[in-house]
Each structure stands twice: as structure tokens, then as C-alpha cells.
C-alpha positions as CSV (number, residue, x, y, z in Angstrom):
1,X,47.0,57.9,27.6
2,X,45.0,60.6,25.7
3,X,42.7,57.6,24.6
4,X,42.1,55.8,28.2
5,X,41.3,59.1,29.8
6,X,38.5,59.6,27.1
7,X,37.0,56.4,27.8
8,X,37.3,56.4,31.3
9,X,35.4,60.3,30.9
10,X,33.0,58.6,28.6
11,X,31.9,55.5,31.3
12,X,31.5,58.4,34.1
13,X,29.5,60.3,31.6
14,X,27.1,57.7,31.2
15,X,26.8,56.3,34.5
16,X,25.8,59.7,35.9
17,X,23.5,60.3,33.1
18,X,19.8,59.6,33.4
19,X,17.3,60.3,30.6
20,X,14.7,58.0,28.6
21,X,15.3,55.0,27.0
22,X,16.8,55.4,23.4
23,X,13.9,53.8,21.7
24,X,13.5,53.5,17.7
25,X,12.4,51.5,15.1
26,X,16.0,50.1,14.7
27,X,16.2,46.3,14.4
28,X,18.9,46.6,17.0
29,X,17.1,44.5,20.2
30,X,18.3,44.6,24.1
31,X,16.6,41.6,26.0
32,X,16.7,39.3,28.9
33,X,17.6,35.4,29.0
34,X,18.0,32.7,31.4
35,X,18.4,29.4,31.4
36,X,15.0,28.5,32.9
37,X,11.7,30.6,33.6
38,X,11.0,28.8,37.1
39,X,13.7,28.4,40.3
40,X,13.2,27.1,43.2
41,X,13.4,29.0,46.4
42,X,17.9,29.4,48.0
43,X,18.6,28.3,43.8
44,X,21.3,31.0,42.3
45,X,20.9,31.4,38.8
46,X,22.1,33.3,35.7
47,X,20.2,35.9,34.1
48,X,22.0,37.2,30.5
49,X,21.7,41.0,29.4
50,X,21.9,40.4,25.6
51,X,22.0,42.2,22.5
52,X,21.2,41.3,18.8
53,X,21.6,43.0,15.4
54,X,23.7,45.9,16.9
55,X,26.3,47.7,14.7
56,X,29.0,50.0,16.0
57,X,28.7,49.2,19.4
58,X,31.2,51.5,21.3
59,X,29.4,51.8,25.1
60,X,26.5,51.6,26.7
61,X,24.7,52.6,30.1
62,X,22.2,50.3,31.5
63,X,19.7,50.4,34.0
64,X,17.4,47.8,35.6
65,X,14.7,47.2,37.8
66,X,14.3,44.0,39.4
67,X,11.9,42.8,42.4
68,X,14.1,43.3,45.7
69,X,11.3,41.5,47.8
70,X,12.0,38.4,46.2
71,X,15.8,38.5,45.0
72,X,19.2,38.8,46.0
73,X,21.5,40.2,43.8
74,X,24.8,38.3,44.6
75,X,27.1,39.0,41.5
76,X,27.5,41.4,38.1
77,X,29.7,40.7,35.9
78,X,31.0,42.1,32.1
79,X,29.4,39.6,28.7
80,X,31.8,38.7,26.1
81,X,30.4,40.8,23.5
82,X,32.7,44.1,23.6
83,X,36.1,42.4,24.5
84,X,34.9,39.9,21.6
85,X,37.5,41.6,19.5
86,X,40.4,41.5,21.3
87,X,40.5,45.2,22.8
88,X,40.4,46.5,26.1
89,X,37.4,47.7,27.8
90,X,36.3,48.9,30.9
91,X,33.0,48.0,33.0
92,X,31.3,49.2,35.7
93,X,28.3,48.8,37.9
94,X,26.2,50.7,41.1
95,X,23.9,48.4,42.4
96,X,20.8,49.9,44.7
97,X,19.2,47.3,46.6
98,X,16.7,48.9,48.1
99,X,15.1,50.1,45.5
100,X,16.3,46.8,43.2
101,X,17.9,48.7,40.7
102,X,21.0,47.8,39.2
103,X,23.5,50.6,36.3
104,X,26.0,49.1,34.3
105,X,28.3,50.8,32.2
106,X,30.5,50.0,29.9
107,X,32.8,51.2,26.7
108,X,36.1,50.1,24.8
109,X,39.4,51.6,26.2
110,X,40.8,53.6,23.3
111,X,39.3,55.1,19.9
112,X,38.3,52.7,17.5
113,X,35.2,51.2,16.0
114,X,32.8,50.0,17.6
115,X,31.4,46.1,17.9
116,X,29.0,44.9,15.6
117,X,26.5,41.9,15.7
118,X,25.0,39.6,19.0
119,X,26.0,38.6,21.8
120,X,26.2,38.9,25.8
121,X,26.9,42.4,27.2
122,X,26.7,41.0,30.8
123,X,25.6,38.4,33.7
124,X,24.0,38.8,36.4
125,X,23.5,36.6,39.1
126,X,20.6,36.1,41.5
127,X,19.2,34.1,44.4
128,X,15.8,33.6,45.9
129,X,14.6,34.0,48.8
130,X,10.9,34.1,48.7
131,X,8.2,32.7,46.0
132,X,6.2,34.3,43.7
133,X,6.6,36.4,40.1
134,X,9.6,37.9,39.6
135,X,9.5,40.6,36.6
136,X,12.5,42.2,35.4
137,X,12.7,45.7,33.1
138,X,14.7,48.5,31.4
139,X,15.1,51.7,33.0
140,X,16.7,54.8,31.2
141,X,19.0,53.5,28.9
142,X,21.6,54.5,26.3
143,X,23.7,52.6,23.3
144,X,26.6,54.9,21.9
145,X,29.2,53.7,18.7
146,X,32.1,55.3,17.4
147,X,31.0,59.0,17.0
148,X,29.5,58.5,20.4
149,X,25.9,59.0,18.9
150,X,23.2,57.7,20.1
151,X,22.5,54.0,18.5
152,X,18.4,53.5,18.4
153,X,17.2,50.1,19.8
154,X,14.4,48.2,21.4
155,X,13.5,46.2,24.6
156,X,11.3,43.5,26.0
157,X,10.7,43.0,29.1
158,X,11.3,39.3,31.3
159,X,9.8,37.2,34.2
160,X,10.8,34.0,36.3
161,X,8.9,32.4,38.9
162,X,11.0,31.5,42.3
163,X,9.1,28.6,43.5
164,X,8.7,26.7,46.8
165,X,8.5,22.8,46.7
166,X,5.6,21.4,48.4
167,X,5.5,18.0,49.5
168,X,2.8,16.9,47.3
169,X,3.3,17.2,43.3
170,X,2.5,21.1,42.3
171,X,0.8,21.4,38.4
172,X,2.4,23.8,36.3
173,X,1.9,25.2,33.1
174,X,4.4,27.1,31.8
175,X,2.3,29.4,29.2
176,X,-1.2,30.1,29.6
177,X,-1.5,31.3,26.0
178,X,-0.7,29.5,22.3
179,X,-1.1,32.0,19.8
180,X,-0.8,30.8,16.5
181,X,-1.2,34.0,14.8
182,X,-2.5,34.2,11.0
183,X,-2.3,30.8,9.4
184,X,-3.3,29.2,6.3
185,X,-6.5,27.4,5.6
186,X,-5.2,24.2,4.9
187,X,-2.4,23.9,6.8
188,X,-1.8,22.1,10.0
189,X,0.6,24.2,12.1
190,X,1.9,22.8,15.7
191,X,3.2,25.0,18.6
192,X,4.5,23.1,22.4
193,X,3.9,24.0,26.0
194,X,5.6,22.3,29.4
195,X,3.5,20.5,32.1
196,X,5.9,21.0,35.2
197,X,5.4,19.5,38.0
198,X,7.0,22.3,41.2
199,X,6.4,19.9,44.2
200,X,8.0,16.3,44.9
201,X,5.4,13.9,44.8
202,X,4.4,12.3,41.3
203,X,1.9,13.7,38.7
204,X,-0.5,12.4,36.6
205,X,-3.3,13.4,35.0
206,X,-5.3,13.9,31.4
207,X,-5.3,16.7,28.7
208,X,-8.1,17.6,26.5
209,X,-9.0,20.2,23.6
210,X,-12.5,21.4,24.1
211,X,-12.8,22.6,20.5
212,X,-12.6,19.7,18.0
213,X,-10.2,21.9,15.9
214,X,-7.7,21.6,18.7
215,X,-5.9,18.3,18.8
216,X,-3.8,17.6,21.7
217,X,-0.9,14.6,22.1
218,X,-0.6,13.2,24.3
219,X,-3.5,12.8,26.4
220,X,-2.6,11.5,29.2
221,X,0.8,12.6,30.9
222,X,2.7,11.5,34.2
223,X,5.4,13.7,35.5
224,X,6.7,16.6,33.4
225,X,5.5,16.7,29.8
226,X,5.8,18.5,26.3
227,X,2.7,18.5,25.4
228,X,2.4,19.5,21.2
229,X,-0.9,21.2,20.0
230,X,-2.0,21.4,16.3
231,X,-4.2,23.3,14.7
232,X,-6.4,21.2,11.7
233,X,-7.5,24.4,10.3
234,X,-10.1,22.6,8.2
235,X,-12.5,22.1,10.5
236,X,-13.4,25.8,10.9
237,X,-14.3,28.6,8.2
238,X,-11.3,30.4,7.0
239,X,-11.0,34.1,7.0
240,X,-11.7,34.0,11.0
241,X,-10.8,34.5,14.4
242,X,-10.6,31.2,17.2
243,X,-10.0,31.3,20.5
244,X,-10.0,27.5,22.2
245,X,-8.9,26.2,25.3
246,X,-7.1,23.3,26.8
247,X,-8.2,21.5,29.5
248,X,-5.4,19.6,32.1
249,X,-6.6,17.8,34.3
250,X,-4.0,16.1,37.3
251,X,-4.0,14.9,41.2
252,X,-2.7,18.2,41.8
253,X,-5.2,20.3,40.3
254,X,-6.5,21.9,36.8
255,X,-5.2,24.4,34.8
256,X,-5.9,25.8,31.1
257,X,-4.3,27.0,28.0
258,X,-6.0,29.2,25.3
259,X,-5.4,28.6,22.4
260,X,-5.8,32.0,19.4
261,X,-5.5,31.5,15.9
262,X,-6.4,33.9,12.9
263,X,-7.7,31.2,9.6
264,X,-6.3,33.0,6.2
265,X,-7.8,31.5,3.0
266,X,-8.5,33.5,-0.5
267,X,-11.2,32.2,-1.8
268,X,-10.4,31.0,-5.2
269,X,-12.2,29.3,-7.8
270,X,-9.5,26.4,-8.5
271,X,-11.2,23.3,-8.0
272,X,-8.4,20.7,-5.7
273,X,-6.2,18.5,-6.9
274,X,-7.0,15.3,-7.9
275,X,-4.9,12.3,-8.8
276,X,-5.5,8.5,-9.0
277,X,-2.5,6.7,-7.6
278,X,-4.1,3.3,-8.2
279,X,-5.2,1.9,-10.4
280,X,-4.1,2.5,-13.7
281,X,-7.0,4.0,-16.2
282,X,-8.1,1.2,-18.4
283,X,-7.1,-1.7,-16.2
284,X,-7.9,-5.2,-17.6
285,X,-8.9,-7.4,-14.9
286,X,-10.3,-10.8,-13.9
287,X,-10.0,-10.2,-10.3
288,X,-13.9,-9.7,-9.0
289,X,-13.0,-6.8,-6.6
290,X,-10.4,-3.5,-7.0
291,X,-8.7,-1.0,-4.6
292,X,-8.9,2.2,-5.8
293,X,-6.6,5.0,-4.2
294,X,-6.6,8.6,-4.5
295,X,-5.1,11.7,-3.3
296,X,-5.9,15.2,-3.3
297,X,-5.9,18.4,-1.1
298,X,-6.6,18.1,2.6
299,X,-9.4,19.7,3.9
300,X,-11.2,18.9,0.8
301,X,-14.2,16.2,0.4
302,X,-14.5,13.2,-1.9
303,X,-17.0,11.2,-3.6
304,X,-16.5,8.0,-5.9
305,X,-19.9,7.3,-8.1
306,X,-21.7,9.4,-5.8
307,X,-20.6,7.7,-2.5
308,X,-19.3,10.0,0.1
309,X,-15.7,9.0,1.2
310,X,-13.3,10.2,4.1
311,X,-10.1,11.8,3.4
312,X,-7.3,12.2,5.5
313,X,-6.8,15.5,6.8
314,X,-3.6,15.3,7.2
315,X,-2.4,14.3,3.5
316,X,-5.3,14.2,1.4
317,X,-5.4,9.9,1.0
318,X,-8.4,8.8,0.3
319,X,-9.5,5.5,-0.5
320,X,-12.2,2.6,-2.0
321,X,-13.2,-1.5,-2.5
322,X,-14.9,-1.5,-5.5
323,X,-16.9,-4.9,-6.8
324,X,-16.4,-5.4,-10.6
325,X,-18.9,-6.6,-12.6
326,X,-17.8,-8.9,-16.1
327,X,-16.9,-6.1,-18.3
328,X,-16.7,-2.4,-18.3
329,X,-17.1,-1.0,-15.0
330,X,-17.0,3.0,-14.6
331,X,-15.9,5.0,-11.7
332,X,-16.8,9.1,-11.3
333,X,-14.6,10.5,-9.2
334,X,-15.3,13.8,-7.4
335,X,-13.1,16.4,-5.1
336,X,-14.3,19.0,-3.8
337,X,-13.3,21.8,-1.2
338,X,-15.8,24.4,1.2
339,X,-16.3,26.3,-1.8
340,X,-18.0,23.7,-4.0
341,X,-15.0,24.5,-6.8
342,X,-15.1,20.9,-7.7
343,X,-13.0,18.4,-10.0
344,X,-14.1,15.0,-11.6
345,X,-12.0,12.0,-13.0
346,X,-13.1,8.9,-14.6
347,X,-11.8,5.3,-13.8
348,X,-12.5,2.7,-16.3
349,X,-11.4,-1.0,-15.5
350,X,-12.1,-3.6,-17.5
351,X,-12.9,-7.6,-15.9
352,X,-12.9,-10.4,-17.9
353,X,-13.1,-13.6,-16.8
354,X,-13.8,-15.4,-20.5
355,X,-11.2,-17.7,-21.8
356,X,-10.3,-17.7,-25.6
357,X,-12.3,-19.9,-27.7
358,X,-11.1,-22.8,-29.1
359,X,-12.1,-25.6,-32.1
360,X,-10.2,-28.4,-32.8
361,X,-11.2,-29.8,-36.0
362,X,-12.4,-33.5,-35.7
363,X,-10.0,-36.4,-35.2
364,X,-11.4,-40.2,-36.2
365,X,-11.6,-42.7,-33.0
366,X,-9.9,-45.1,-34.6
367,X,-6.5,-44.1,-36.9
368,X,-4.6,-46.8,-38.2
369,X,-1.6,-44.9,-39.3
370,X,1.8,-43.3,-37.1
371,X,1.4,-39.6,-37.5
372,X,-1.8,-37.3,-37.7
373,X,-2.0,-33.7,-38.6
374,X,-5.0,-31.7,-36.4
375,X,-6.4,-28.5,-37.2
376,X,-8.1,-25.9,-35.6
377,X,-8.5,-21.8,-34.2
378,X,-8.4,-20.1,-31.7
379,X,-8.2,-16.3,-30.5
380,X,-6.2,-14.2,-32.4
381,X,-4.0,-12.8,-29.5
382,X,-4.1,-15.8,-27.5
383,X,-1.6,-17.9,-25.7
384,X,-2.0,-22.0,-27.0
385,X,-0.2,-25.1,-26.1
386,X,-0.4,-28.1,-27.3
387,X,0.2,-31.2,-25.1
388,X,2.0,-28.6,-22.9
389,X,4.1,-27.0,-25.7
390,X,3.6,-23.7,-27.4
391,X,1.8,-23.5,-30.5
392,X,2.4,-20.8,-32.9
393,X,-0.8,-19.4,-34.0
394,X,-1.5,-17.6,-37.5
395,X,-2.6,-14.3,-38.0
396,X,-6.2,-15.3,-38.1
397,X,-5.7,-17.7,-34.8
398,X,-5.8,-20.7,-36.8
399,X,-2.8,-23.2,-36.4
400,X,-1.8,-26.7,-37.5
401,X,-0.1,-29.2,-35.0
402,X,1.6,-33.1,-35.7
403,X,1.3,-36.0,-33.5
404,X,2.9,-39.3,-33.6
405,X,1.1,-41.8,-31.7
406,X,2.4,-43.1,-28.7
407,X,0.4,-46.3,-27.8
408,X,-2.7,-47.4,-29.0
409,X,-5.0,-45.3,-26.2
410,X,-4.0,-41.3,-27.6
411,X,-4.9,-38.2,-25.8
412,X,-4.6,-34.4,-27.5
413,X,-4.7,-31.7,-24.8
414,X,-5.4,-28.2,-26.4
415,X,-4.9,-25.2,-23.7
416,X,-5.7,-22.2,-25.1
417,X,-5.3,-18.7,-22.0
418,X,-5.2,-15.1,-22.5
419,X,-2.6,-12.9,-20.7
420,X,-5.4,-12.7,-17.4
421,X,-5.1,-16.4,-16.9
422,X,-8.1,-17.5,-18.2
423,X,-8.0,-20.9,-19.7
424,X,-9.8,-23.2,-21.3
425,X,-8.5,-27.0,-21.8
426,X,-9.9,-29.1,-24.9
427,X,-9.4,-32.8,-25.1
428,X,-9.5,-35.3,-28.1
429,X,-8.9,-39.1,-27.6
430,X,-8.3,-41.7,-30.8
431,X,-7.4,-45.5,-30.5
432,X,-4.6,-45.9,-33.1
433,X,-4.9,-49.8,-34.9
434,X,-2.3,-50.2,-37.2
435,X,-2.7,-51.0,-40.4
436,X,-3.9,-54.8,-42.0
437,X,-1.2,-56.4,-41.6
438,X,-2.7,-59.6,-40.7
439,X,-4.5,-62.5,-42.3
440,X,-6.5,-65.1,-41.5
441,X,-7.6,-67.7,-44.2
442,X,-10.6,-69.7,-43.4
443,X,-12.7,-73.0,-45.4
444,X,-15.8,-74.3,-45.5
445,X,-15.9,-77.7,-44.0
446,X,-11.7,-77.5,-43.5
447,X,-10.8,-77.7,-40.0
448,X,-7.5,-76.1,-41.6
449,X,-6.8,-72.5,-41.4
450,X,-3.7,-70.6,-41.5
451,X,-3.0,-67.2,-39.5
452,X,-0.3,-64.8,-41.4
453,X,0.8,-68.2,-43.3
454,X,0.8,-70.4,-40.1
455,X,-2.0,-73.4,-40.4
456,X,-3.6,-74.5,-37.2
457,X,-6.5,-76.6,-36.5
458,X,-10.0,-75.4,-35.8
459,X,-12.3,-77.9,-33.2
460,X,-15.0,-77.7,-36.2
461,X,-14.8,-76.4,-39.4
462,X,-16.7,-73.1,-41.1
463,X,-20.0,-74.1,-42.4
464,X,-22.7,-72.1,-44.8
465,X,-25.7,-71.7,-43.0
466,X,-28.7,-69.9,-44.6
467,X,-25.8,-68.5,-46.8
468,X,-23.6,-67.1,-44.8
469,X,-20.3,-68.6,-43.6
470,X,-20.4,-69.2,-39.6
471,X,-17.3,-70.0,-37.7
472,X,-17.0,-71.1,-34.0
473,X,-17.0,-67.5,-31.7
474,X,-13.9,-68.8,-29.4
475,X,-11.5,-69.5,-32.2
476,X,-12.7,-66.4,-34.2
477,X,-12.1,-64.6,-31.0
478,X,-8.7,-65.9,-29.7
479,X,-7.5,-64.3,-33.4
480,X,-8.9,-60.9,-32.7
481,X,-7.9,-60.9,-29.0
482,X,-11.7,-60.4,-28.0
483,X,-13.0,-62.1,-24.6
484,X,-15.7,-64.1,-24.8
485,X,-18.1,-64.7,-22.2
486,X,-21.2,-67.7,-22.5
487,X,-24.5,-67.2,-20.3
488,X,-25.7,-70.9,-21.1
489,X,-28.9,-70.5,-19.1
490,X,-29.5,-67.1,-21.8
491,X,-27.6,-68.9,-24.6
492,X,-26.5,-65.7,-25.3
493,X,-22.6,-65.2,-25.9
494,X,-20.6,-61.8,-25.2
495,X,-17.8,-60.7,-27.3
496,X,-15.6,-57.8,-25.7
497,X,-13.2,-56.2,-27.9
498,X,-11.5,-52.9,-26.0
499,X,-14.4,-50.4,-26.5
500,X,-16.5,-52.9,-29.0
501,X,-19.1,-54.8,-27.4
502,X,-21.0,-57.5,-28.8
503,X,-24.2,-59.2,-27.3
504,X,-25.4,-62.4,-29.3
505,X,-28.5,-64.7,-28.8
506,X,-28.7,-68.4,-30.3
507,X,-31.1,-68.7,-32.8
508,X,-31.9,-64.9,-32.7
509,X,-31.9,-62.4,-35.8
510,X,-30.6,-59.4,-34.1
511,X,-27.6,-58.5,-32.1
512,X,-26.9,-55.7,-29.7
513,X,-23.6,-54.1,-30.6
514,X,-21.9,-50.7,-28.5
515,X,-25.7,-50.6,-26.8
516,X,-27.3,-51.0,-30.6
517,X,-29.4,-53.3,-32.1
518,X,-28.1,-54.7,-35.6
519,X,-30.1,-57.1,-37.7
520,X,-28.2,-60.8,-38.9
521,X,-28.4,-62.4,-42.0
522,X,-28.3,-65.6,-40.0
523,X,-28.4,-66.0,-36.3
524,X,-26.1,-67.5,-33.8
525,X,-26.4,-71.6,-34.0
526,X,-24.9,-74.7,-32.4
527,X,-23.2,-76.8,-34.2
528,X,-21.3,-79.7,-32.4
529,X,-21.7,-78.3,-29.0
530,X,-19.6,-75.6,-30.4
531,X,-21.1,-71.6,-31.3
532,X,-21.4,-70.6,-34.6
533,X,-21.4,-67.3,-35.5
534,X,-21.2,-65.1,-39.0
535,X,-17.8,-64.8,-40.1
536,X,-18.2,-61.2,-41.9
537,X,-20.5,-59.5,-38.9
538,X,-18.0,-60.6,-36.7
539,X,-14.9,-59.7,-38.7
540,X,-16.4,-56.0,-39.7
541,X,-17.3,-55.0,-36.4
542,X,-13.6,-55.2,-35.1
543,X,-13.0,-53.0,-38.0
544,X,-11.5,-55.8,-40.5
545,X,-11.4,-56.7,-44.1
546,X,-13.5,-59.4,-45.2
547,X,-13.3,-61.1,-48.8
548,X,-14.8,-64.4,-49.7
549,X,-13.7,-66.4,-53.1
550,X,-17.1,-68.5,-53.8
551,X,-14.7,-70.7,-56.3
552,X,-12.4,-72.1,-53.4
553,X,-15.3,-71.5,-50.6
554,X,-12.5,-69.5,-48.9
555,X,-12.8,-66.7,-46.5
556,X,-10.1,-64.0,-46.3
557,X,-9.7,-61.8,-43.0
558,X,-7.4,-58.7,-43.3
559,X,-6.9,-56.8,-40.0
């Protein structure tokens, strides 16, 4: 009983007390909040008496000043902050609306500690009834704990705007001032503001920084809008003050925003950061062009062999196409910030475009046996294949391959690449004859002659004519396999023998063989409407064995 008389004493106390606010530099704030900052005309809303960072909270007494003209005070009732313990407490108000001033008081029932922390210590709820600025204030005010001493605190003050919709769309802003306070150079810091539109019709229109350091998004808005503005603080000198302003610009009208911002920088003497992303130092190439990317502080500048480049002021990217030249190709590259403290890199990348080189030892045209060995070298470190399989190379690039023929037309395809892709492709042909296995036995003045021990009969016999022994071209032919061809009104005959040609002209000297004129021992005749040519010329120059016993008259052909 003892302790609800004491608090009831206490609440009288204070609600018939009247002195100056309790102000200090304790962190301990009491302040105003609503829901919104703009209601329209006959709307009730809320406004919250709140405190923060408050310790021992036993009781308080409260008074406020609000605008009578333009308010009706409907309702007061107690926050949840003291009773947010559990205990009892009593509240009380006196309410004054003529003057538009409202005391609240309030206290735990019973002695105990007091509340500590944030919180609601009560609501208050209005109506209006006319448009225009509303402000609401603290009068005299007091905070007791425990020991029922004075607890030190401070206030702001609060304003809503009661509005009446028009019938067309209304332009509101709902701050006329961003300040950004002391920022650093460098940074790119971003505060908000509402477009509202107050009347009922729809609204459109356009915003706009008029300082380039002011970036506004969006630009163009319809209906209400959050509206974010950033400050790229490298577009000004550091260690300054800015004011800007925003332009909006709607069917309803124009309004502004000023902008106030205080650039920090030290000046130092570190030059930026610099870092190549890509690519890699010592890059070996064949490619004729090259991206080259880079990153360093934003704000700062950037030059790559002298050439001025943008960066990005938002993350310090900047970038280049470079054209390479065949070999070494050098790149300076320079960062810089407003204070000339600079920082250099260099970029070397290295094109080739020059295959490995490649020589493969010489291979006769014509080989008569199954398997050949070839020779040759190549580049050290590069990659070789060998009728399209790998070759292994020695330590000096040279390297030794086998080949069994396959036919009697051969080809040897060398590739020889380095680990760029360049290539280079060499190619050897041969004509593989195998070996004389054959024989043809011939006689002067015999029509007989025998092929690998097989007689048949020749339409006229070998003679000896100016001492050489002459057999008919079509029989000597057929043996070989040749093609013969007669141009009668030439008298010239034409012996075809794969690649071997063979031009001959009755009763000439000279023959044209492969293109090349050859001298006879005895030319071409007729002998029984048949043509005679020289055995041995004929014989050697499909590559054959000739032998001639001068005891028997008999010619031997080994092929």
C-alpha cells in the first residue's frame, strides 16, 4: 500500500511540475515517429513518443506542443515500454486543446528498478482537418529512475504534412535536402528521396542532375518514385565543399533537391594500384591481335604505350585491342591518379607465326627394294608426324623413320608444328620397281626368243645395223608394258613407259627422251615394214640390265 501511494504521489508530482527540459549530453534520446510524413485531410493516424538508449527508467513527465489549427487530438494512450517487464504502472494525461498541448505522465507502481533500453512510452492519435505543415515539439520535460533523479536526455523535434487531394496529380518531394556529409575521394556513396504524387490524376515527368558529379536513376518517373542519387566523387577536387541541385520536372509542376557533400582525400604519394588481369606476361602468340585488360583504382587515369584510355569509374576496369606484330611486341602500362603519383607495368607478348623447319634427306625416284629408311631434322622442341603418326625426335631434332612400300606410286608426308599450330607439311614421292627378276633372251636373225624361260615368236628377227642390235619397238614394248604410238606421216614412233617418255624419228641420230635430247649410235630404221629400234637404248632407259655375248650373238635383258 505504502509502495502505490508513493507512486501515485510521484505521478501528481510530476504532472503538476513545470521547469526546463532535462537536457544533457546523455546518449539517452526522446523523439517522434509515424508511420508516414504526409496524410491526407479526415485520415487518423498514429504518432509514437519513443525512447532509445535509456537506463533506469522509473517515470517520466511529458509535455507537447502540437498545431491545434490543423489537428484533432482524438486519443492518448500508454507505449509498451514501462509495463515491458511485467510490472504495474500507472499513466496519465491533461490534454489542452486550445493551446494544443498535451502532459503525460507516467511511473511504475511499486519500488523497484527502473526500465532500461528502447522502446514506445506512448501513442497518440490524430486527425486532420485542414492542410498545411504540421510541427510537433517538447515542452518542459522530465525522466526520473530508481532514486528518482533526474535522468539527462535529448530531443528532436518532428513534422507531417496533412494534405488535400486535388483532382489533378499534385508533385511532391519529400526532402528538399541530400546531405551527404564528409565522404571519401574515391568512393561512390548513394542516398534516396520519394517523388509523391498528393492529387489523383497520373504523373509523369523527368529528373536531372545539373552538376555532372550528380548522377540521378532513374530519369524519367510516372507515378510515385524512389528516386537513388550518387555521388562519383571523382569528378571534383577532394578536400572541398559541393552544393548541386536536382531538377524534376512533371505535368504537375517542378521542384528541386540540393544536393551537399563535403570530398575528404589525404593526399598521399602512393601511386594506384595496378594489375593486369589479362594477358599473361610473356604470352606466346600467333593470333595477329590481343585483348589486354586491366584494373586499378577508380578515379584514376590510364595510359597503354602512351595512348590515353577510359576507366570505369565505378570499378577501375579498364581495357585495350592491341595489333601484334611477328615477334616481340612491348606494352607500357601507366596509372595514374589527380596527383600525378603514377605506376608503370610492362606487357610483353610474343607472336609467332613461323612453323619449325624441316629436311628430309633425299629419297631416289625410283627404289627397287620393300623397305626404305629416310632421314632428316627438324626443331628441337617440335611436334613431327610421319604419314600422320608421331615421330620421336632426338635431342638434336634429328630422327629416323621406316617405310614399306605400298604400291608402286609412294608418298611420304612429313608434318612437322609447334605447340601455336604452326605447321609446315613436306612431301616426297618414289616409284618402287622391284627388283630384276625378269629376263628376256633375244638373237640376231632368230625370230626365237624366250621371256623368263618361255620361247615366243618375234614377226622379224633382231638384226645388227651399224653395230648395234635393233629389235622391232612393238614387241620390245609389249615386254616392258610401254605404249607405243606411230605418227606415219612424221615417221616418228612414241614410247610411253609411266613417267618415261620416248620420242623417236626414222633414220634420225637423236631422240628426245623425258623432254631431252640423247644422241643414237644408230637411228630408228624399217625393216620389213616393221620398226627397228636399238635394243640397249631402249632397254636402259626403262631402267634394265643389258648384256650381250658376241660368241652366241645373244642379247640378255634383266628387268
Amino acid at each position: 500500500m505504502k509502495k502505490c501511494l508513493l507512486s501515485v504521489a510521484l505521478v501528481f508530482v510530476i504532472l503538476t511540475t513545470f521547469s526546463n527540459l532535462a537536457i544533457g549530453n546523455n546518449s539517452t534520446l526522446l523523439f517522434f515517429e509515424s508511420d508516414s510524413n504526409k496524410y491526407e485531410i479526415d485520415t487518423t493516424f498514429k504518432l509514437y513518443i519513443k525512447i532509445s538508449d535509456v537506463s533506469d527508467l522509473f517515470g517520466y513527465s511529458i509535455n507537447l506542443d502540437y498545431d491545434e489549427t490543423k489537428l484533432v487530438l482524438l486519443e492518448v494512450s500508454e507505449g509498451d515500454f514501462l509495463n515491458s517487464t511485467g510490472k504495474e504502472t500507472v499513466f496519465k494525461n491533461t490534454i489542452d486543446s486550445v493551446k494544443g498541448e498535451i502532459l503525460i505522465a507516467s511511473a511504475l507502481l511499486g519500488k523497484s528498478n527502473g526500465v532500461t533500453g528502447n522502446g514506445t512510452l506512448f501513442t497518440i492519435i490524430f486527425k486532420g482537418k485542414f492542410p498545411g505543415k504540421c510541427n510537433f515539439k517538447f515542452l518542459s520535460s522530465y525522466l526520473k529512475n530508481s532514486s528518482l533523479s533526474d535522468i539527462p536526455f535529448n530531443v528532436t523535434d518532428y513534422s507531417i504534412e496533412i494534405f488535400k487531394i486535388e483532382a489533378g496529380p499534385v508533385l511532391s518531394i519529400d526532402t528538399s535536402t541530400l546531405d551527404f556529409g564528409n565522404i571519401n575521394f574515391g568512393d561512390t556513396p548513394s542516398l534516396k528521396f520519394n517523388i509523391i504524387n498528393s492529387g489523383k490524376g497520373e504523373l509523369q515527368g523527368e529528373i536531372s542532375s545539373l552538376n555532372p558529379w550528380i548522377k540521378v536513376n532513374p530519369q524519367k518517373f510516372y507515378g510515385n518514385t524512389e528516386v537513388t542519387v550518387t555521388i562519383v566523387t571523382t569528378l571534383v577536387a577532394p578536400n572541398s565543399s559541393y552544393n548541386g541541385e536536382i531538377k524534376i520536372r512533371s505535368n504537375a509542376g517542378e521542384a528541386s533537391v540540393i544536393v551537399k557533400v563535403y570530398i575528404v582525400q589525404e593526399i598521399s604519394k602512393e601511386p594506384p594500384s595496378l594489375k593486369i588481369l589479362t594477358p599473361e606476361n610473356n604470352l606466346l602468340t600467333r593470333e595477329n591481335r590481343v585483348f589486354i585488360l586491366c584494373e586499378t583504382k577508380p578515379g584514376c587515369f590510364a595510359s597503354i604505350n602512351g595512348q590515353k584510355v577510359p576507366v570505369d569509374i565505378e570499378d577501375g576496369i579498364f581495357w585495350y585491342n592491341a595489333n601484334l606484330k611477328e615477334g616481340t611486341n612491348t606494352f607500357e602500362i601507366s596509372v595514374w591518379d589527380a596527383y600525378e603519383n603514377k605506376r608503370s607495368d610492362v606487357l610483353t607478348i610474343i607472336r609467332d607465326t613461323t612453323p619449325p623447319q624441316i629436311n628430309v634427306d633425299n629419297i631416289p625416284l625410283l627404289v627397287n627394294i620393300e623397305e626404305i629408311t629416310i632421314s632428316g631434322k627438324t626443331d628441337p622442341d617440335a611436334i613431327l608426324t610421319f604419314n600422320n603418326s608421331p615421330v620421336e625426335l632426338k635431342v638434336d631434332g634429328t630422327f629416323t623413320v621406316k617405310y614399306k612400300v605400298e604400291g608402286e606410286v609412294n608418298q611420304l608426308v612429313f608434318t612437322t608444328s609447334d605447340s601455336l599450330g604452326n605447321k609446315k607439311i613436306v612431301v616426297r614421292v618414289f616409284f618402287y620397281s622391284p627388283p630384276l627378276k625378269n629376263k628376256i633372251i633375244l638373237k640376231v636373225d632368230s625370230k626365237i626368243a624366250s621371256f623368263n624361260g618361255i620361247n615366243f615368236t618375234l614377226d622379224v628377227p633382231p638384226i645388227v645395223y651399224n653395230g648395234r642390235v635393233m629389235v622391232p619397238v612393238r614387241a620390245i614394248a609389249d615386254i616392258f608394258g610401254a605404249d607405243v604410238n606411230w605418227i606415219s606421216t612424221e615417221k616418228k614412233v612414241i614410247i610411253t613407259l609411266r613417267l618415261e617418255k620416248i620420242v623417236l624419228t626414222i633414220g634420225v641420230n637423236s631422240a628426245n627422251f623425258n623432254g631431252n635430247e640423247v644422241f643414237l649410235d644408230s637411228p630408228p630404221i624399217i625393216q620389213n615394214e616393221r620398226v627397228m629400234v636399238p635394243v640397249r637404248f631402249i632397254s636402259e632407259a626403262f631402267k634394265s640390265q643389258v648384256d650381250w655375248d658376241a660368241a652366241t650373238k645373244t642379247v640378255i635383258i634383266k628387268f
